[in-house]
Each structure stands twice: as C-alpha cells, then as structure tokens.
N, CA, C and O atoms as a printed pandas DataFrame, in Angstrom:
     atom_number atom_name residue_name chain_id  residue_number  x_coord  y_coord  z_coord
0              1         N          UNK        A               1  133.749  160.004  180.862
1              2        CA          UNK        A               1  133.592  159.933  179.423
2              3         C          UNK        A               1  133.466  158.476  178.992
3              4         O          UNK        A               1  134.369  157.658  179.167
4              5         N          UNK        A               2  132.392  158.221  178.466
5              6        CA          UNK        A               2  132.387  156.772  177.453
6              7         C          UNK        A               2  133.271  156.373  176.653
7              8         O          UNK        A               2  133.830  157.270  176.022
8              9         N          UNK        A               3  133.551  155.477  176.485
9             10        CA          UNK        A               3  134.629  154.593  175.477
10            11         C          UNK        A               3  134.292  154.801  174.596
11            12         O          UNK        A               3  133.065  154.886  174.616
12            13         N          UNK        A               4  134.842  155.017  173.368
13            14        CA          UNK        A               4  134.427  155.212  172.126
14            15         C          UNK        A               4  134.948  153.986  171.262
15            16         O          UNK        A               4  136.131  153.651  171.318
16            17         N          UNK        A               5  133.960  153.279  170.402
17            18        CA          UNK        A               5  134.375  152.262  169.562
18            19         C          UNK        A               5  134.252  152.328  168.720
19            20         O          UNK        A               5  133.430  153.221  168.512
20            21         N          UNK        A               6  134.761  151.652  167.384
21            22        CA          UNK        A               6  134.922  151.803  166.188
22            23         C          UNK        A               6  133.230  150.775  165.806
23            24         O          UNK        A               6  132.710  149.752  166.251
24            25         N          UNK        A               7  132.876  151.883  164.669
25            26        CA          UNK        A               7  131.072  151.442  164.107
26            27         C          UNK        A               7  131.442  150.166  163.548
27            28         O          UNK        A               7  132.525  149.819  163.077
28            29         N          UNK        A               8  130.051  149.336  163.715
29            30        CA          UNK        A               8  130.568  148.229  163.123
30            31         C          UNK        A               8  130.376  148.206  161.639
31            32         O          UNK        A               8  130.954  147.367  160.949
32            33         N          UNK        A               9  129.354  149.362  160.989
33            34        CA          UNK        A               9  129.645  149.567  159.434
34            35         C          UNK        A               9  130.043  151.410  159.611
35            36         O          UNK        A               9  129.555  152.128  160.484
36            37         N          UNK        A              10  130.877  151.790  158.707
37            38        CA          UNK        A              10  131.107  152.996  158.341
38            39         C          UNK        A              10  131.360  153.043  157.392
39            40         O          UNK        A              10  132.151  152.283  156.832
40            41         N          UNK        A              11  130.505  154.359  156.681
41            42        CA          UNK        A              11  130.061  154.543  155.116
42            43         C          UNK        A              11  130.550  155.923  155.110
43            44         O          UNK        A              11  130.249  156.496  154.063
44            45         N          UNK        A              12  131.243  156.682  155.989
45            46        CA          UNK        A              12  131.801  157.967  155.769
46            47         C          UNK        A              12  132.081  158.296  156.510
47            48         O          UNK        A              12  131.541  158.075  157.594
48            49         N          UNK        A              13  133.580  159.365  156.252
49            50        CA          UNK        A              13  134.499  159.503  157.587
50            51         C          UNK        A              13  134.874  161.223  157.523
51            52         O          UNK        A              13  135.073  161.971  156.566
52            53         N          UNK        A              14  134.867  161.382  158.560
53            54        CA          UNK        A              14  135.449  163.248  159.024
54            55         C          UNK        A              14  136.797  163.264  157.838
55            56         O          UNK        A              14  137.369  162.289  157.352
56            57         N          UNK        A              15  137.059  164.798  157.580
57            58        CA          UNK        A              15  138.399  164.642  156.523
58            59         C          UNK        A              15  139.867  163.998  157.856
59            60         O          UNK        A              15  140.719  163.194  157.479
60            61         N          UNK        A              16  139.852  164.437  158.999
61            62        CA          UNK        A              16  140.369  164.191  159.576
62            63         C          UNK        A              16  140.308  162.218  159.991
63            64         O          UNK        A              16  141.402  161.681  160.167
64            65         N          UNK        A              17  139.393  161.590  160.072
65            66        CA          UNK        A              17  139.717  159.869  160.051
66            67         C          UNK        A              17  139.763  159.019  159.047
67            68         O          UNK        A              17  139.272  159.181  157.930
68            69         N          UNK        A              18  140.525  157.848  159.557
69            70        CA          UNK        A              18  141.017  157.080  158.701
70            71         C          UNK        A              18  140.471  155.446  159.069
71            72         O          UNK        A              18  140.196  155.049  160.201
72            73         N          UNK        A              19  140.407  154.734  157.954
73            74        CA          UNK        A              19  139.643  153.318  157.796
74            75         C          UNK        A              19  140.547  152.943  157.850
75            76         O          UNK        A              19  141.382  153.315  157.025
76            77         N          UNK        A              20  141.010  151.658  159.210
77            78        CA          UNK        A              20  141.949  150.678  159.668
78            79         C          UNK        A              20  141.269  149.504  158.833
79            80         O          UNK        A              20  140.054  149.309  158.879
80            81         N          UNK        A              21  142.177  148.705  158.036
81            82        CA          UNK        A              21  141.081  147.475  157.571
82            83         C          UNK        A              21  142.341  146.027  157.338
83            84         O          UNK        A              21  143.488  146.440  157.170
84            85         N          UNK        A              22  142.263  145.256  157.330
85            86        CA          UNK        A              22  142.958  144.113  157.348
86            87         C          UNK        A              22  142.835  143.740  155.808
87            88         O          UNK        A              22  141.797  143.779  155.148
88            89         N          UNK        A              23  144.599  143.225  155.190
89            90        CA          UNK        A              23  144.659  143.481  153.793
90            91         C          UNK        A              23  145.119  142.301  153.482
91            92         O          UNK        A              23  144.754  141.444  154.287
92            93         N          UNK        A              24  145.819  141.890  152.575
93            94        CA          UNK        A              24  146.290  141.055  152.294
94            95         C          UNK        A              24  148.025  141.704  151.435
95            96         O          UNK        A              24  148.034  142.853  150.992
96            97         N          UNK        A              25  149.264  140.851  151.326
97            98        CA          UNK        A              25  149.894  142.214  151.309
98            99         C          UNK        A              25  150.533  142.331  150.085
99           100         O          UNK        A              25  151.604  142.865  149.796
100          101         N          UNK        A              26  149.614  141.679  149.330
101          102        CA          UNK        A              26  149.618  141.981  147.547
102          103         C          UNK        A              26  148.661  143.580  147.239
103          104         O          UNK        A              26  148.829  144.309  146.261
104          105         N          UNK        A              27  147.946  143.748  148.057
105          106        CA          UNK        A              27  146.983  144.626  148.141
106          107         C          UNK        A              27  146.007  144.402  147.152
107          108         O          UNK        A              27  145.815  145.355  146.397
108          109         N          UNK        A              28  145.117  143.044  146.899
109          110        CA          UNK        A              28  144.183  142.929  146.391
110          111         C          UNK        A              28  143.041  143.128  147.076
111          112         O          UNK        A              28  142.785  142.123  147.740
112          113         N          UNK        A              29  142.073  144.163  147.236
113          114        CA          UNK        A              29  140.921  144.969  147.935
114          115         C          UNK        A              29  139.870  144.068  147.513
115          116         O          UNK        A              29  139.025  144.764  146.950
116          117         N          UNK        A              30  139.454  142.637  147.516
117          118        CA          UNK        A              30  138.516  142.109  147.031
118          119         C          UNK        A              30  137.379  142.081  147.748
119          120         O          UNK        A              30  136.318  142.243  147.145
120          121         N          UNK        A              31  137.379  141.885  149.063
121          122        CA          UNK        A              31  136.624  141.630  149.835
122          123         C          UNK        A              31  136.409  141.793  151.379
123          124         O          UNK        A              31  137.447  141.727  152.038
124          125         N          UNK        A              32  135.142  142.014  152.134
125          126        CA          UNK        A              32  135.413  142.453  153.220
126          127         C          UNK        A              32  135.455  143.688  153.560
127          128         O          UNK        A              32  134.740  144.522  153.006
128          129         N          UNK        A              33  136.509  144.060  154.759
129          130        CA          UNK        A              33  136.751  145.498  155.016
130          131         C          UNK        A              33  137.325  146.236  153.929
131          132         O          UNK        A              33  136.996  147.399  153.699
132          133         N          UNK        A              34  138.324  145.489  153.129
133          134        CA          UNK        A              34  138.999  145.807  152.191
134          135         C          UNK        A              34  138.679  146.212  151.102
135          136         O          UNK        A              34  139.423  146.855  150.361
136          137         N          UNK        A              35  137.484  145.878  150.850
137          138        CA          UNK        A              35  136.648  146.433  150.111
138          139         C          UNK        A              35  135.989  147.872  149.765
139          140         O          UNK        A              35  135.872  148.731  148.891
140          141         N          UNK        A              36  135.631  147.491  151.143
141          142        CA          UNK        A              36  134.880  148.831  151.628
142          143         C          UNK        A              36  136.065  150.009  151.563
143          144         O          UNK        A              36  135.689  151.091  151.112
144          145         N          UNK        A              37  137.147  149.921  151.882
145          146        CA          UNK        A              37  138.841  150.520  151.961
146          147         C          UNK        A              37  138.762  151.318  150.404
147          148         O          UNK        A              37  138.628  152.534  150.265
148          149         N          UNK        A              38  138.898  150.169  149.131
149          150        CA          UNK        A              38  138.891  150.751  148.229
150          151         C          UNK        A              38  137.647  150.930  147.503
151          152         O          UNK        A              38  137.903  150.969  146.299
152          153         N          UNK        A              39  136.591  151.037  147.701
153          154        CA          UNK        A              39  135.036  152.033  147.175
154          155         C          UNK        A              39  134.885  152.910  148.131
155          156         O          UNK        A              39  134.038  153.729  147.776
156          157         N          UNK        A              40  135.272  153.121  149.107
157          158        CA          UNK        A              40  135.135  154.237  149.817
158          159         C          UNK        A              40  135.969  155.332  150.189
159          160         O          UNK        A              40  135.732  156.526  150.007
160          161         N          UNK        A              41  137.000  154.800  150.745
161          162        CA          UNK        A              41  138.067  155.340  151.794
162          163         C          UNK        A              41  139.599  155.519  150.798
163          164         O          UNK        A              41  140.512  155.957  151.499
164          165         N          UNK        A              42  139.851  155.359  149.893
165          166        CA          UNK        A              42  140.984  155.913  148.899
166          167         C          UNK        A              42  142.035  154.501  149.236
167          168         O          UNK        A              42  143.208  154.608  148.879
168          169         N          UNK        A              43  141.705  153.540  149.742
169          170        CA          UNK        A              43  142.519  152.272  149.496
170          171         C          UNK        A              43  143.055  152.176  148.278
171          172         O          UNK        A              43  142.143  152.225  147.452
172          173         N          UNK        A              44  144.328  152.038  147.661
173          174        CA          UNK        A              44  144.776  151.922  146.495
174          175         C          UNK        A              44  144.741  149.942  145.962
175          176         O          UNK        A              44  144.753  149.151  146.905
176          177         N          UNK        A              45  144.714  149.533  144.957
177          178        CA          UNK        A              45  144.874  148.342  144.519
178          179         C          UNK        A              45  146.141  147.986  144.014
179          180         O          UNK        A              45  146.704  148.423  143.010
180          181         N          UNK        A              46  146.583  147.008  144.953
181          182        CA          UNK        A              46  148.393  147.063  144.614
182          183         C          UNK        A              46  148.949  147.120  145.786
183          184         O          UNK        A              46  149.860  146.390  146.174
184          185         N          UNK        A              47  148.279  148.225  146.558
185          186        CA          UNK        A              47  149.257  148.644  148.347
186          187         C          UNK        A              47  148.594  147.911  149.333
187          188         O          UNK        A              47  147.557  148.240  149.909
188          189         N          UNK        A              48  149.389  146.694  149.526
189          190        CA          UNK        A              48  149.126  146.327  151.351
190          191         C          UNK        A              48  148.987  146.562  152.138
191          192         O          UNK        A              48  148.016  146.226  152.814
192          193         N          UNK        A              49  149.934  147.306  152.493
193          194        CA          UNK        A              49  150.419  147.871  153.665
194          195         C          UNK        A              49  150.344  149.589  153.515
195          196         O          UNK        A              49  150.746  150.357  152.640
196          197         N          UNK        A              50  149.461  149.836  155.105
197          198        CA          UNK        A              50  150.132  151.232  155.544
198          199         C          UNK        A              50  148.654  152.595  154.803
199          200         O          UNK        A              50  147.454  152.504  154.542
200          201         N          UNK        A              51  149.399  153.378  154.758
201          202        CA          UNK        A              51  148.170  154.706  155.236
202          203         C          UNK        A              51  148.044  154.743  153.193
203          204         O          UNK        A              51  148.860  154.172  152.469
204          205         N          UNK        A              52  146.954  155.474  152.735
205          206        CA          UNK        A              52  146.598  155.393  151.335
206          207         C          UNK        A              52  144.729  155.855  151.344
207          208         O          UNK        A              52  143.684  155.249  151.579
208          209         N          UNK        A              53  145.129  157.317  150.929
209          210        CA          UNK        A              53  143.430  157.913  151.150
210          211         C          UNK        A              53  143.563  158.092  152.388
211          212         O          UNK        A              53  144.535  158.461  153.047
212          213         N          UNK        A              54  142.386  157.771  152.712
213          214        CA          UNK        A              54  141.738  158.040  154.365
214          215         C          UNK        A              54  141.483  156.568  154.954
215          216         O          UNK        A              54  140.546  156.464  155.746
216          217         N          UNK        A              55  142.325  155.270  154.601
217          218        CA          UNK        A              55  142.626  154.198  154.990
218          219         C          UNK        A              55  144.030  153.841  154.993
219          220         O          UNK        A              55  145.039  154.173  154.369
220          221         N          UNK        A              56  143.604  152.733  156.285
221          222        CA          UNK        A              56  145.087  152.136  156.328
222          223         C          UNK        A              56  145.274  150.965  156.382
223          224         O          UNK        A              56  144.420  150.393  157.059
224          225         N          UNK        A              57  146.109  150.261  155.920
225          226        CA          UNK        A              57  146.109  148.557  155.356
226          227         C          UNK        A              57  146.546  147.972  156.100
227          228         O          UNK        A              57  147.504  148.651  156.470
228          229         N          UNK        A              58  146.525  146.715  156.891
229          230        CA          UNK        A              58  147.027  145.974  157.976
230          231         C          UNK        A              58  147.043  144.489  157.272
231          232         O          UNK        A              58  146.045  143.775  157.167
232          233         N          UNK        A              59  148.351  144.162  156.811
233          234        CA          UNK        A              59  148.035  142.165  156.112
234          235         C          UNK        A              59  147.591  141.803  156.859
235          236         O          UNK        A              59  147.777  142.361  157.941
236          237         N          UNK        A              60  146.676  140.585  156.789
237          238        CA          UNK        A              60  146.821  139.889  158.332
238          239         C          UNK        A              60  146.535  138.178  156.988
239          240         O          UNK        A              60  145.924  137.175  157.356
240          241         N          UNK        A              61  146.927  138.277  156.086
241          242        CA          UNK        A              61  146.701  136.590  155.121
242          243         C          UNK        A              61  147.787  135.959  154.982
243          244         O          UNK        A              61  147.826  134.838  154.473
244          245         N          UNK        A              62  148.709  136.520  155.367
245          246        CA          UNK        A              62  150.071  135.728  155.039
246          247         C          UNK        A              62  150.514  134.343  156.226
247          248         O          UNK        A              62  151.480  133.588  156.115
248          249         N          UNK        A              63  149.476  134.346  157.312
249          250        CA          UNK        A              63  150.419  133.201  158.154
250          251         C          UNK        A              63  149.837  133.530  159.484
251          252         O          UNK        A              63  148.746  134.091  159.377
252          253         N          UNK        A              64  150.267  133.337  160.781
253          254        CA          UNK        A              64  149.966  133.536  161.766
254          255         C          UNK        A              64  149.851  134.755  162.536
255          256         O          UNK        A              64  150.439  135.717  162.041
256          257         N          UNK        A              65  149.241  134.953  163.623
257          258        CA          UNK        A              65  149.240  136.569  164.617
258          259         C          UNK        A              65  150.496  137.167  164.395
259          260         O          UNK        A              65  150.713  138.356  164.161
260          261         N          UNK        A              66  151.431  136.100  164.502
261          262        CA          UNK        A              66  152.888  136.650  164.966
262          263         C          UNK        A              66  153.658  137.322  163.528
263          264         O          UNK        A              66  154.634  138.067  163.441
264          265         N          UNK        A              67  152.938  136.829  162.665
265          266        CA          UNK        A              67  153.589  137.745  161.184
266          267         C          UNK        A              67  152.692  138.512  161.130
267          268         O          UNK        A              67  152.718  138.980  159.992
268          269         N          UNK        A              68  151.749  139.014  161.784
269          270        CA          UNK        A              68  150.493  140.260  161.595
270          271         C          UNK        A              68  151.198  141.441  162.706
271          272         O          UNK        A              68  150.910  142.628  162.557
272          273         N          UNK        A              69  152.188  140.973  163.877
273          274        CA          UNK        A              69  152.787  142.081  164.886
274          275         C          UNK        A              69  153.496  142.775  164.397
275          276         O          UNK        A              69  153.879  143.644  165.181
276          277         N          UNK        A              70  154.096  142.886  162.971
277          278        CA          UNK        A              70  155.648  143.691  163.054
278          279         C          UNK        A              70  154.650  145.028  162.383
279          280         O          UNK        A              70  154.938  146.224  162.404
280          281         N          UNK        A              71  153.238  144.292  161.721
281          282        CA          UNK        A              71  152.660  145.171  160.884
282          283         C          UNK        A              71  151.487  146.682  161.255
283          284         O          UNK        A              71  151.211  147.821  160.879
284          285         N          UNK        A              72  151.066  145.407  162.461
285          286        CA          UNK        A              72  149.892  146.392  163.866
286          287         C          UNK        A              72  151.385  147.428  164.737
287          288         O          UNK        A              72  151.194  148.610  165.022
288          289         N          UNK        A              73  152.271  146.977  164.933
289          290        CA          UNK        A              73  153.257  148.032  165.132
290          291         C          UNK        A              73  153.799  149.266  164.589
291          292         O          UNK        A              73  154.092  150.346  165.100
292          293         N          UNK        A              74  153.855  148.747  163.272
293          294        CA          UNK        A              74  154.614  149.797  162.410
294          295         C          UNK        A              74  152.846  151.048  162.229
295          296         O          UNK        A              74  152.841  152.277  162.285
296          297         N          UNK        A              75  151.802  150.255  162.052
297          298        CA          UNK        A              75  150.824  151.202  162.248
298          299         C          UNK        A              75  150.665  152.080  163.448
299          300         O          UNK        A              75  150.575  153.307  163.388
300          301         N          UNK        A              76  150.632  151.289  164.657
301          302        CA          UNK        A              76  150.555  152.159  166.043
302          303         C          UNK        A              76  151.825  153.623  166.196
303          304         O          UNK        A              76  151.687  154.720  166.736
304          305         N          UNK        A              77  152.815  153.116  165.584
305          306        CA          UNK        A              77  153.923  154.334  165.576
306          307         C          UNK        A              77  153.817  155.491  164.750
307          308         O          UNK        A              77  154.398  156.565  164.900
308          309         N          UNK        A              78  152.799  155.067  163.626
309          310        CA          UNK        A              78  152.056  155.897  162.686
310          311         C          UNK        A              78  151.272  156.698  163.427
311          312         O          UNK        A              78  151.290  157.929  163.414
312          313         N          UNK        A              79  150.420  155.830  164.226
313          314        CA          UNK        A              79  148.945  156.942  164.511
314          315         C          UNK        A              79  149.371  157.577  166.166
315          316         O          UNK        A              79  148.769  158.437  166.811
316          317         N          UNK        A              80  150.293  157.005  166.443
317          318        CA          UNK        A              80  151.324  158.112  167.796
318          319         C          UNK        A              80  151.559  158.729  167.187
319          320         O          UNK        A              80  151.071  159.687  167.786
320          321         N          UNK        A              81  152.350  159.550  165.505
321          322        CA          UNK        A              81  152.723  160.262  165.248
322          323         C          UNK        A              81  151.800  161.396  164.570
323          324         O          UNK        A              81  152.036  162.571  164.287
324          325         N          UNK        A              82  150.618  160.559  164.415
325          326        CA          UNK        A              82  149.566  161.293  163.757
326          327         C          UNK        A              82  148.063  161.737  164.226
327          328         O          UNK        A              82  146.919  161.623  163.787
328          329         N          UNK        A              83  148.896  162.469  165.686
329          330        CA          UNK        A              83  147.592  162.807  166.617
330          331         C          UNK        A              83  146.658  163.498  166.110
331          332         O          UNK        A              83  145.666  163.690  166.812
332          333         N          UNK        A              84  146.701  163.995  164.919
333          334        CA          UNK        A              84  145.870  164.752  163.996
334          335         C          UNK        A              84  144.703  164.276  163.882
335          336         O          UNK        A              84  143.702  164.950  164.125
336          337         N          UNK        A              85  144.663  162.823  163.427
337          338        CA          UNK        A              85  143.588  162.015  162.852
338          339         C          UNK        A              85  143.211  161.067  163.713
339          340         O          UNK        A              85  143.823  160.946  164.775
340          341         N          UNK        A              86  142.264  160.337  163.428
341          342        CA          UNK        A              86  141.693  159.288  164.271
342          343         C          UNK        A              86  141.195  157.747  163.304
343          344         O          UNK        A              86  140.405  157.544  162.382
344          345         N          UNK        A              87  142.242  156.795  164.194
345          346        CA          UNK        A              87  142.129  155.784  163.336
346          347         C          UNK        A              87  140.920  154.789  164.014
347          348         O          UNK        A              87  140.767  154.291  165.130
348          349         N          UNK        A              88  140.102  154.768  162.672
349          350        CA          UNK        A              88  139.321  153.632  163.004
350          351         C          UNK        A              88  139.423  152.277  162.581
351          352         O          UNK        A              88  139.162  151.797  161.478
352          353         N          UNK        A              89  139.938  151.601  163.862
353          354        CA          UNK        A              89  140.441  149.857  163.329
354          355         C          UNK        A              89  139.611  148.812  163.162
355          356         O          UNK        A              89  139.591  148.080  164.151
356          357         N          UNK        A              90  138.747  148.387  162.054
357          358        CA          UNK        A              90  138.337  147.467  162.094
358          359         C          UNK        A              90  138.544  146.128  163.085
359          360         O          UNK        A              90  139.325  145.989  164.026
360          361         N          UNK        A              91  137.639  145.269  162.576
361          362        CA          UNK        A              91  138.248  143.572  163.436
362          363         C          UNK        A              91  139.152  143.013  162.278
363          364         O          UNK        A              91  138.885  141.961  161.696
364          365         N          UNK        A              92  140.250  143.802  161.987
365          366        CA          UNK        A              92  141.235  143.000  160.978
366          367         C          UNK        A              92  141.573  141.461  161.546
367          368         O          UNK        A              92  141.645  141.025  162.694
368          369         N          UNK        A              93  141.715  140.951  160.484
369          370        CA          UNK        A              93  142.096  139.455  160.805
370          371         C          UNK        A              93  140.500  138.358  161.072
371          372         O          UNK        A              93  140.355  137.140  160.965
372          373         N          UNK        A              94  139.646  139.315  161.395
373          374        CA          UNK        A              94  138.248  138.245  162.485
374          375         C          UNK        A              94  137.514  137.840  161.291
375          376         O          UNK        A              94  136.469  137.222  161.492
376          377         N          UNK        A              95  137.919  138.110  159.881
377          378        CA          UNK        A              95  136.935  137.999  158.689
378          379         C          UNK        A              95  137.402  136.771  158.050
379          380         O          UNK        A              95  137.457  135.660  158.578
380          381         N          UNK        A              96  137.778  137.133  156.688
381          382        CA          UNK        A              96  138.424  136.299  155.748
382          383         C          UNK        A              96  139.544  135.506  155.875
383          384         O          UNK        A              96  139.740  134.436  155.300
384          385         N          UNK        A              97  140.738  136.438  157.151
385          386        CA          UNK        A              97  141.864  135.377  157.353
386          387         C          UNK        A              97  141.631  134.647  158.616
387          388         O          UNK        A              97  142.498  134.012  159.216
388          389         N          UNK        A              98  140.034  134.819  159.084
389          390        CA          UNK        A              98  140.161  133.312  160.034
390          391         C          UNK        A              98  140.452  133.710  161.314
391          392         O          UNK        A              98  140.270  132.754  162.067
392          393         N          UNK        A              99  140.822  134.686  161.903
393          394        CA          UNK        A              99  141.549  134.456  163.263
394          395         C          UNK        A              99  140.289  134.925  164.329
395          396         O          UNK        A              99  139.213  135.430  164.009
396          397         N          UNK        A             100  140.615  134.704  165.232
397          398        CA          UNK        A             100  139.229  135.438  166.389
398          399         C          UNK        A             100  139.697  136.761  167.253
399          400         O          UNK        A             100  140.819  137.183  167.533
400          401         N          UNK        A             101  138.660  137.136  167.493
401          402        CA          UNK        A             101  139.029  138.595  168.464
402          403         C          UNK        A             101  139.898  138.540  169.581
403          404         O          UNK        A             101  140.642  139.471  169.886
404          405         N          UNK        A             102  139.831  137.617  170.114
405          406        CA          UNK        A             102  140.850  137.276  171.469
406          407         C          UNK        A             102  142.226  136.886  170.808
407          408         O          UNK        A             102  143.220  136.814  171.531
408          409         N          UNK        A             103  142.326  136.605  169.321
409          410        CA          UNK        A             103  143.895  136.423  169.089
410          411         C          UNK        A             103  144.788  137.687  168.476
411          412         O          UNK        A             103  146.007  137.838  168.549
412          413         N          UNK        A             104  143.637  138.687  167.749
413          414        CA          UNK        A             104  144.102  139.510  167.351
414          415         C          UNK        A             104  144.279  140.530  168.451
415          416         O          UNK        A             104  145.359  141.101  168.599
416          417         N          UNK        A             105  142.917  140.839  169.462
417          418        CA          UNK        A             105  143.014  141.753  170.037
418          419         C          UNK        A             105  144.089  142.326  170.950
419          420         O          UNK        A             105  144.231  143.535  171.137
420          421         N          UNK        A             106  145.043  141.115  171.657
421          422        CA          UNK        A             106  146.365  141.558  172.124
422          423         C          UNK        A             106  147.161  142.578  171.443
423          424         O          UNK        A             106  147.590  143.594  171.991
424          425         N          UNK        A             107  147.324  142.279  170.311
425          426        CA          UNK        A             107  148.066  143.341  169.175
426          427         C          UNK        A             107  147.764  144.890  169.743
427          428         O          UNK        A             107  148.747  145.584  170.002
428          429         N          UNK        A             108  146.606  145.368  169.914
429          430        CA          UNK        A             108  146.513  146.185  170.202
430          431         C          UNK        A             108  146.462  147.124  171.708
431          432         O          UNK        A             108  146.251  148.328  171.855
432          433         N          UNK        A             109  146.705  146.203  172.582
433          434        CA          UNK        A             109  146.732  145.985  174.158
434          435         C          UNK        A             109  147.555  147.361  174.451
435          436         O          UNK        A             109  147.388  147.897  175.546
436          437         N          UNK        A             110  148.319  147.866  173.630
437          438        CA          UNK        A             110  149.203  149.263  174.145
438          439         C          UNK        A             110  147.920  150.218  173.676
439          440         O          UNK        A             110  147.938  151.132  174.501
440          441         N          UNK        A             111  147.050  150.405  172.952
441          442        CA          UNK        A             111  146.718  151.476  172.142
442          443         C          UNK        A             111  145.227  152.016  173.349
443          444         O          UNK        A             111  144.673  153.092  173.125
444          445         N          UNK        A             112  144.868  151.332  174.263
445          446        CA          UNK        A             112  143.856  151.731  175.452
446          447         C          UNK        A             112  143.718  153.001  175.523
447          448         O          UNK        A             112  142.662  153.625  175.416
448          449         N          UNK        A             113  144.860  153.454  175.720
449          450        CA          UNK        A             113  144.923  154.706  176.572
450          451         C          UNK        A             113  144.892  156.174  175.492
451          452         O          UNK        A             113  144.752  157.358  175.795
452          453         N          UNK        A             114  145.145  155.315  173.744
453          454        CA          UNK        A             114  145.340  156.272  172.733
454          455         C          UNK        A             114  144.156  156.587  172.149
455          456         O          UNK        A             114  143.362  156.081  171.356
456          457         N          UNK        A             115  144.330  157.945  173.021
457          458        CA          UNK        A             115  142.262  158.712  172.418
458          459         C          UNK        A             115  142.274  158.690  170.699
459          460         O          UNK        A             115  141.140  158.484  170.266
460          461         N          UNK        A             116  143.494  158.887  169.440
461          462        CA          UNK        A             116  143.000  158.591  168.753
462          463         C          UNK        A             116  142.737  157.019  167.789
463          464         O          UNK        A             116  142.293  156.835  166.655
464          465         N          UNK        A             117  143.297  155.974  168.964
465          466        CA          UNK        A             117  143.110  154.680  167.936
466          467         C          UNK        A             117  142.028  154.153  168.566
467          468         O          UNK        A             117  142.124  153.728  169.717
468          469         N          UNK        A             118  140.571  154.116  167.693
469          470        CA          UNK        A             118  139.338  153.875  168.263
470          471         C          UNK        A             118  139.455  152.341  167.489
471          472         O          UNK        A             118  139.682  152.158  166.293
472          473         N          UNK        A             119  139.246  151.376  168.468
473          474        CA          UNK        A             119  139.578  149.670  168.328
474          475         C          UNK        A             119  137.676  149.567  168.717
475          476         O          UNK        A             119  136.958  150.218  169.476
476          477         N          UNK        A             120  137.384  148.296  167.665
477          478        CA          UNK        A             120  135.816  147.857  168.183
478          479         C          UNK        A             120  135.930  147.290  169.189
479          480         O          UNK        A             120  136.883  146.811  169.803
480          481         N          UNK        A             121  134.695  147.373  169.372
481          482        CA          UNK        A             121  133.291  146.927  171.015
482          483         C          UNK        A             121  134.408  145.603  171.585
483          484         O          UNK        A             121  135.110  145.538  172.595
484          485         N          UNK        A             122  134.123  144.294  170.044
485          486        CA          UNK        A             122  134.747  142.909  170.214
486          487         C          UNK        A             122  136.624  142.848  170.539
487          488         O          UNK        A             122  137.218  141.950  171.134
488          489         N          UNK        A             123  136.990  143.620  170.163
489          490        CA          UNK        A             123  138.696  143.959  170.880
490          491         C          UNK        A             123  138.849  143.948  172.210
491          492         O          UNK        A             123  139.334  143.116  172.977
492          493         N          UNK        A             124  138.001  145.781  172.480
493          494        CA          UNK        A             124  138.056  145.912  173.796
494          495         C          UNK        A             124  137.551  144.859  175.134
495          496         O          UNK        A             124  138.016  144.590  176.242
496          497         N          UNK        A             125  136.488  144.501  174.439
497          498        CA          UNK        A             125  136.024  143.380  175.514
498          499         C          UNK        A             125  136.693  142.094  175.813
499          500         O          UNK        A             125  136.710  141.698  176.978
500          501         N          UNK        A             126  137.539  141.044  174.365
501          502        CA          UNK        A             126  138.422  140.561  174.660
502          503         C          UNK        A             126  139.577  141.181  175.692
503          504         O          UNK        A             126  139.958  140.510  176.652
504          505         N          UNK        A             127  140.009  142.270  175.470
505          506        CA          UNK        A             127  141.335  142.552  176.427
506          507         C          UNK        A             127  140.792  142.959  177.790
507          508         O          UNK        A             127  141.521  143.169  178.760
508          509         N          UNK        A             128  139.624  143.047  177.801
509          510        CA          UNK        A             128  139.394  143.057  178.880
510          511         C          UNK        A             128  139.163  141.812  180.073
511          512         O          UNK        A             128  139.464  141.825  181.266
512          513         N          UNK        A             129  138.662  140.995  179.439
513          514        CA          UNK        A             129  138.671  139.620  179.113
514          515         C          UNK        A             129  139.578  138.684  179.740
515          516         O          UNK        A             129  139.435  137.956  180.722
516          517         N          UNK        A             130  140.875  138.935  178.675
517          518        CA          UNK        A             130  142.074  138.695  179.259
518          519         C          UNK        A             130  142.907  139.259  180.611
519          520         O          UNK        A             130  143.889  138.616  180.983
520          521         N          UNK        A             131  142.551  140.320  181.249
521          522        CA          UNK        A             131  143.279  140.903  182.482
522          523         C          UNK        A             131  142.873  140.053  183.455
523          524         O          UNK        A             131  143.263  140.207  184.612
C-alpha cells in the first residue's frame, strides 16, 4: 500500500476528516492555512487551540519548536482517540511562523505508523531524512 499524504491544497473534506492547520493561540485565522481553517473547515475566531468544525488548531507563533511540543501532543492523543476520523496535518509552523520542515517534522516522528494522521510529502521525507 502507498503512503498516503496530506494534499498540498484542500478545498473539501469527507464528513469524517479534519483540517490540521498551524494557529496562532489568540486564534486569529488571518492567514495561511488558518485561513483556509476558518472559510472552509469550521475554524472558530477566538480558538487556538484544538479540534473546532472539521479543523484542528496547532499554535506554532508563540516562540520556539519546543513551545509548539506540549501542543502537537495534546493533538496526537486526540486523533489516537479519534480513530473515527482522519487528520489532515498541514506543514504547520513552515509558513508564517518561520520554521522549516526538518524542525517541525520530528514533532510528529510517533504518528508513522498512525493510518489516521496523514502528515505531508515535506514531513515524511524530512523524517526520513533524519534516520
């Protein structure tokens, strides 16, 4: 079976998936993925963090990788619990707050093996990268 990666634009999702997008954690949806979060995907304006519609908010503006981990965690324990759906994770962080695929992509280094957290092309290939 082929790897499945997250599109690099998506304009509509199964009732069952959800838009992973990198937020800021005032939850101002201005720009970016975040955008797309709230005109599309039921992103609320106001919520940072966490599941809202058929998206889910990841800060990544407040500071370094290491204040973006407690947040890519508390999501991954989400979508272990929510084998129902299938999260599609943007390149949070690779946009507006600056960071590159090889710094974010560790964050997600447990989620390989999780058929529903579909991580893009540029993730996987960093962690692959890195082994």
């Amino acid at each position: 079976m082929e790897k499945k990666y997250t599109p690099e634009y998506i304009e509509t999702l199964a009732p069952n998936e959800v838009f992973v997008f990198g937020s800021n954690l005032q939850g101002f949806h201005g720009g970016g993925a975040a955008a797309a979060a709230l005109r599309h995907f039921g992103a609320v304006w106001g919520q940072g963090v966490g599941l809202q519609g058929q998206s889910y908010a990841i800060p990544t503006m407040q500071g370094g990788v290491e204040t973006i981990r407690p947040y890519v965690e508390e999501f991954i324990r989400l979508a272990r619990e929510r084998r129902d759906l299938t999260f599609y994770v943007t390149r949070i962080g690779c946009g507006i707050a600056g960071f590159t695929d090889e710094e974010i992509a560790p964050l997600f280094a447990d989620t390989l093996g999780d058929e529903n957290i579909v991580l893009p092309r540029e993730f996987v290939e960093a962690l692959r990268q890195g082994n």
